[in-house]
C-alpha positions in Angstrom: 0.0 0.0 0.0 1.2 3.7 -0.2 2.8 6.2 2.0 1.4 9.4 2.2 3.3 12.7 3.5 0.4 15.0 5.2 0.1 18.9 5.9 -2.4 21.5 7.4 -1.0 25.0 6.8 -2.7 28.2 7.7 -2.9 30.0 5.0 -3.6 33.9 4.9 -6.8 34.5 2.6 -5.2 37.3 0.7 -2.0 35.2 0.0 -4.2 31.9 -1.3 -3.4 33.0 -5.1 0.1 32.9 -4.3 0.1 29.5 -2.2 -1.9 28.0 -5.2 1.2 29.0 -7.5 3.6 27.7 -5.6 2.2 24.4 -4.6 1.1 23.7 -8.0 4.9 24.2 -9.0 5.6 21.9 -6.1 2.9 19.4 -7.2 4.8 18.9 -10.6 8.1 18.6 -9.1 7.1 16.0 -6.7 5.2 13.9 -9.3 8.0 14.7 -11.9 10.1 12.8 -9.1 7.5 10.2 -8.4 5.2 11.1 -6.3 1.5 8.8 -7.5 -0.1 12.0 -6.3 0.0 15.4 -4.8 -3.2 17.0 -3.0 -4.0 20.8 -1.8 -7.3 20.9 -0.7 -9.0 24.3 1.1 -11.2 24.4 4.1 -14.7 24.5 3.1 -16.8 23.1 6.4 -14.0 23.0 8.7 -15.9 23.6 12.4 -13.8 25.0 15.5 -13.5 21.8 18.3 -14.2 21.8 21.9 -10.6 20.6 22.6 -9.2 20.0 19.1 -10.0 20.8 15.8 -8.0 21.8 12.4 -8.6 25.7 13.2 -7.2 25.0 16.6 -4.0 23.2 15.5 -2.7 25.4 13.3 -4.0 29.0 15.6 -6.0 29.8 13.1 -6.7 33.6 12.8 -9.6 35.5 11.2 -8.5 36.6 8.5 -6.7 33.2 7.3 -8.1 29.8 6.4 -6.9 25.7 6.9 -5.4 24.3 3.9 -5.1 20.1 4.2 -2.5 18.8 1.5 -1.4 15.2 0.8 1.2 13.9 -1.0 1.5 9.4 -1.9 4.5 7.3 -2.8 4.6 3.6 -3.7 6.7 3.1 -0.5 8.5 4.7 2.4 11.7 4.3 0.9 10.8 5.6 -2.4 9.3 8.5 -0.5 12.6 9.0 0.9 14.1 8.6 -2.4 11.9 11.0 -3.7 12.1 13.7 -1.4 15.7 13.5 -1.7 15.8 14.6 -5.3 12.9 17.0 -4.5 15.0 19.0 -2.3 17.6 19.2 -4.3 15.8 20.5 -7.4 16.9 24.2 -8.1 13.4 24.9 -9.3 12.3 24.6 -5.7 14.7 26.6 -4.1 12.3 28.6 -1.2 13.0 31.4 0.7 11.7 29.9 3.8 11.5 33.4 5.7 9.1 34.7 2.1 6.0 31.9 2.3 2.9 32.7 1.7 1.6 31.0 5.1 3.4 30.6 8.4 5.8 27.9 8.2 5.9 28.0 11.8 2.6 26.4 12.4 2.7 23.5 9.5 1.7 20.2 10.8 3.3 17.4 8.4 4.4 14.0 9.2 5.2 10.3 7.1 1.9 7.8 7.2 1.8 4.3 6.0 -1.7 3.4 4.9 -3.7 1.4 6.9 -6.6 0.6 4.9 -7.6 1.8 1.3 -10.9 1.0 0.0 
């Protein structure tokens, strides 16, 4: 089954054009690399929690909004290969202090499916 890289950004509303532009050049890197996919997805009925919630992970402010993005590999270790080359690309050299979302708050981490139906 795959692995999937997973992210939840906050993303300022007025700077969504510009995160759009940049993961979509992203998005073609990775699967350039070989990546089987690469997902950006915006919050659209995204409720604040009691105790936990997507607004509340990433200190969500007003005038920003969640963004939930996926990326899957055939494997962990082709992940790893991947990302590898990824981050060597020159066409995704980042300024990491010029994002268009607080890198700060970015939840990411390495999952290995479970089930897939």
């Amino acid at each position: 089954m795959a692995y999937v890289d997973g992210f939840i950004v906050a993303v300022p509303k007025d700077k969504l054009t510009e995160y759009k532009k940049l993961a979509r050049k992203a998005g073609k890197i990775w699967r350039e690399h070989g990546a089987l996919s690469y997902v950006e997805c915006v919050a659209d009925d995204v409720p604040v929690g009691k105790l936990t919630s997507f607004t509340r992970a990433v200190k969500l402010k007003d005038d920003e909004t969640v963004v939930f993005s996926w990326i899957t590999y055939p494997s962990r270790a082709q992940r790893d290969a991947i990302n590898k080359k990824v981050m060597s690309d020159p066409r995704l050299k980042l300024d990491m202090n010029n994002m268009p979302f607080d890198t700060k708050r970015m939840i990411y981490g390495g999952f290995k499916t479970m089930l897939e139906m």
